[in-house]
Structures are given as structure tokens and as C-alpha cells.
Residue, then its C-alpha position, 0 to 999 in steps of 0.5 A: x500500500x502507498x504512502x503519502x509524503x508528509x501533508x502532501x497529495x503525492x503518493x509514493x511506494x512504502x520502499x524507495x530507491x537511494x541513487x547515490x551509488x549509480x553516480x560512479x565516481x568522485x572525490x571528498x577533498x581529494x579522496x576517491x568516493x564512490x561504490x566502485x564502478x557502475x554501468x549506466x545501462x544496467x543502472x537504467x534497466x534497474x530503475x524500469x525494473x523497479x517501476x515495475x515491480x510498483x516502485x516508484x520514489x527515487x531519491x538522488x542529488x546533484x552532488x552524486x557523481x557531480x550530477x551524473x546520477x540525476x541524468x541517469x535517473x532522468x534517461x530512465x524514467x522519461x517515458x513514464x516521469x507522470x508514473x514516479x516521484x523524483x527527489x533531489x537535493x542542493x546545496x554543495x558546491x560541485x566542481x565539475x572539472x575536479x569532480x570535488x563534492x561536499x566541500x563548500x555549500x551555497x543556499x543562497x536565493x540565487x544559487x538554490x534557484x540556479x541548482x534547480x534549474x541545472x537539476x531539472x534540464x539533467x533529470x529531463x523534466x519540468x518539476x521536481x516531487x521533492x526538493x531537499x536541501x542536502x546541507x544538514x548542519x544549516x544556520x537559522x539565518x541560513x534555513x529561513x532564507x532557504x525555506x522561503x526560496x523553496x516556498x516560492x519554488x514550489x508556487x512558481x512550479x517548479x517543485x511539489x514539495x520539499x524537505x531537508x536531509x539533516x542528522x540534527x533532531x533540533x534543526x528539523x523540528x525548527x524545520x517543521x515549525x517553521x516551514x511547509x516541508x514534507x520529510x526529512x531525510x535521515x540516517x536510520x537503521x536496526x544498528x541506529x535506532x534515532x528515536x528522537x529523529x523519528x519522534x519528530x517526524x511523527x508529531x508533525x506528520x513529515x515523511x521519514x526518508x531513512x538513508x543507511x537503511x543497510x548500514x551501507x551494506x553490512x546489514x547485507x550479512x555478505x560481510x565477515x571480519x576478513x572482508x576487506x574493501x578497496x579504497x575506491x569503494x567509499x566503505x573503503x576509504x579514511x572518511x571518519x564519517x563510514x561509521x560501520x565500516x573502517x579502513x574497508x573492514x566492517x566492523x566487529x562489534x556491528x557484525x556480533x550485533x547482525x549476528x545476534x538478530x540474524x534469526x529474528x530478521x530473516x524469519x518469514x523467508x526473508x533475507x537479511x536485506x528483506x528482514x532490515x527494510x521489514x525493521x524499518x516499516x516496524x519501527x514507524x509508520x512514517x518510514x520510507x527506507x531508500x536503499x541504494x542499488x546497482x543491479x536488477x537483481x538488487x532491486x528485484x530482492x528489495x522489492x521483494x521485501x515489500x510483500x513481506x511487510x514489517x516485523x511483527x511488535x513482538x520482534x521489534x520488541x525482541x530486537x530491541x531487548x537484543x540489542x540493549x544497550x542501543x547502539x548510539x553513533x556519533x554522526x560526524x557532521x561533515x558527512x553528505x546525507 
């Protein structure tokens, strides 16, 4: 059954896709930072692939492959864009020649109108659903202004509706009071549970766009302590910010605590992915996980995970006493969302 995004009338699939990892490649102050290599083709068969199996909110940004995965999300839904629910984000400043990303941000009025206007010629289309500013760590000063320019945005016609990718739970309820935003997108998943970032969502009625629902991969259960990635994977790479995963080994401690509710999370014939997103639809109501992808075959098992629904109550509440202590993570505040 579809959901509603936020107050909105915009209707979109309990289940997202996040279209970070069909970028390809780009760097983070001079550091390779991507999900190996990816092929435009395949990308674009998933994403029909997906539409197909009634899917249909994706979730990408013009900082992901310096707008490389925007123009491959737009080739791959033209013939069918009245079908689906495009969200983007602003507010880094690419450089292209360097293919440098996330170092700088701009949300000035003119500079947010300028972004939409190049995500709209890249995505091939006259609209965007969601319009979220990607820069979590945003001023007062700097959110007023940036509310009021999406506001005028959205009456010009060229959004829907809007929201903001921040970690912060005090920013976003400021968010909520002040704004007429419809999500936030934020950080959740069975090794984080962000109990406050999900209150806020609930009590104002803003759609909760969980990123990391996967714990980049590792709640796959395709990792052990000898994995071992490369640096041009960003799981791989020095950012401090790849909190499951360090030096491109996934970390023991996350890999005991997947152990411990491995039983729980694959009950149902689920599979560990299918079993992490059924979490997630546990967990809250207003939850829209947006796993990434790169092959058909990922898409065909996350969707598959949608039929299945959520855990039931009584495994959400044996997962949570598992896992007793919840793990809290420091989330680094340079980190793209």
C-alpha cells in the first residue's frame, strides 16, 4: 500500500530507491568516493525494473557523481516521469572539472534557484516531487532564507514539495515549525535506532526518508571480519564519517550485533536485506527506507521485501531487548546525507 509524503497529495511506494551509488565516481577533498564502478545501462534497466515491480520514489542529488546520477535517473524514467516521484537535493558546491563534492555549500536565493534549474534540464523534466536541501548542519539565518526560496519554488512550479536531509533532531523540528516541508531525510537503521529523529517526524506528520537503511551494506550479512574493501569503494576509504565500516573492514562489534538478530530478521523467508527494510516499516509508520542499488537483481530482492511487510511488535520488541544497550553513533557532521 502507498504512502503519502508528509501533508502532501503525492503518493509514493512504502520502499524507495537511494541513487547515490549509480553516480560512479568522485572525490571528498581529494579522496576517491564512490561504490566502485557502475554501468549506466544496467543502472537504467534497474530503475524500469523497479517501476515495475510498483516502485516508484527515487531519491538522488546533484552532488552524486557531480550530477551524473540525476541524468541517469532522468534517461530512465522519461517515458513514464507522470508514473514516479523524483527527489533531489542542493546545496554543495560541485566542481565539475575536479569532480570535488561536499566541500563548500551555497543556499543562497540565487544559487538554490540556479541548482534547480541545472537539476531539472539533467533529470529531463519540468518539476521536481521533492526538493531537499542536502546541507544538514544549516544556520537559522541560513534555513529561513532557504525555506522561503523553496516556498516560492514550489508556487512558481517548479517543485511539489520539499524537505531537508539533516542528522540534527533540533534543526528539523525548527524545520517543521517553521516551514511547509514534507520529510526529512535521515540516517536510520536496526544498528541506529534515532528515536528522537523519528519522534519528530511523527508529531508533525513529515515523511521519514531513512538513508543507511543497510548500514551501507553490512546489514547485507555478505560481510565477515576478513572482508576487506578497496579504497575506491567509499566503505573503503579514511572518511571518519563510514561509521560501520573502517579502513574497508566492517566492523566487529556491528557484525556480533547482525549476528545476534540474524534469526529474528530473516524469519518469514526473508533475507537479511528483506528482514532490515521489514525493521524499518516496524519501527514507524512514517518510514520510507531508500536503499541504494546497482543491479536488477538488487532491486528485484528489495522489492521483494515489500510483500513481506514489517516485523511483527513482538520482534521489534525482541530486537530491541537484543540489542540493549542501543547502539548510539556519533554522526560526524561533515558527512553528505
Amino acid at each position: 500500500m502507498n504512502k503519502t509524503l508528509g501533508k502532501t497529495n503525492i503518493e509514493v511506494s512504502p520502499l524507495g530507491l537511494g541513487c547515490w551509488a549509480i553516480g560512479g565516481q568522485f572525490t571528498l577533498d581529494g579522496i576517491p568516493d564512490g561504490w566502485g564502478e557502475v554501468n549506466d545501462k544496467e543502472s537504467i534497466e534497474a530503475i524500469q525494473a523497479a517501476i515495475a515491480m510498483g516502485i516508484n520514489f527515487f531519491d538522488t542529488a546533484d552532488a552524486y557523481g557531480v550530477g551524473h546520477s540525476e541524468q541517469v535517473l532522468g534517461q530512465a524514467v522519461k517515458e513514464r516521469r507522470n508514473e514516479v516521484v523524483i527527489a533531489t537535493k542542493f546545496g554543495y558546491t560541485n566542481n565539475e572539472a575536479t569532480k570535488e563534492v561536499f566541500g563548500r555549500h551555497d543556499v543562497s536565493p540565487a544559487y538554490i534557484r540556479q541548482a534547480c534549474e541545472r537539476s531539472l534540464r539533467r533529470l529531463e523534466t519540468d518539476y521536481i516531487d521533492l526538493y531537499q536541501i542536502h546541507v544538514g548542519g544549516l544556520s537559522q539565518e541560513e534555513m529561513n532564507s532557504a525555506i522561503e526560496t523553496l516556498n516560492r519554488l514550489r508556487e512558481e512550479g517548479m517543485i511539489r514539495s520539499y524537505g531537508w536531509s539533516t542528522w540534527d533532531a533540533a534543526r528539523a523540528e525548527q524545520f517543521a515549525l517553521q516551514s511547509e516541508g514534507a520529510a526529512i531525510q535521515h540516517p536510520l537503521n536496526v544498528l541506529r535506532g534515532d528515536a528522537e529523529m523519528v519522534s519528530v517526524c511523527e508529531r508533525y506528520g513529515l515523511t521519514s526518508i531513512n538513508n543507511s537503511p543497510l548500514a551501507m551494506g553490512l546489514l547485507s550479512g555478505k560481510f565477515n571480519p576478513d572482508s576487506k574493501l578497496p579504497d575506491t569503494d567509499v566503505r573503503g576509504s579514511r572518511h571518519e564519517w563510514v561509521t560501520y565500516f573502517k579502513e574497508g573492514k566492517p566492523v566487529p562489534a556491528f557484525l556480533n550485533k547482525l549476528e545476534a538478530v540474524r534469526e529474528i530478521l530473516t524469519s518469514d523467508n526473508r533475507t537479511l536485506v528483506q528482514g532490515a527494510l521489514a525493521w524499518l516499516w516496524g519501527r514507524s509508520s512514517a518510514a520510507i527506507p531508500i536503499p541504494g542499488f546497482k543491479t536488477r537483481k538488487q532491486v528485484e530482492e528489495l522489492a521483494g521485501a515489500v510483500a513481506r511487510g514489517p516485523l511483527s511488535q513482538e520482534q521489534m520488541v525482541e530486537i530491541e531487548e537484543i540489542l540493549k544497550p542501543d547502539i548510539v553513533l556519533e554522526h560526524d557532521r561533515s558527512r553528505p546525507q
